[in-house]
C-alpha positions, 0 to 999 in steps of 0.5 A: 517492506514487500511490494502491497506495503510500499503501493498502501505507502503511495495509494493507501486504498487497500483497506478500502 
């Protein structure tokens, strides 16, 4: 679990 997985947890924005 690194860091950009845990913020898409909390604000799944990423793929977006």
């Amino acid at each position: 679990n690194f860091p950009l997985d845990l913020a898409a947890v909390e604000a799944p924005s990423t793929n977006e």
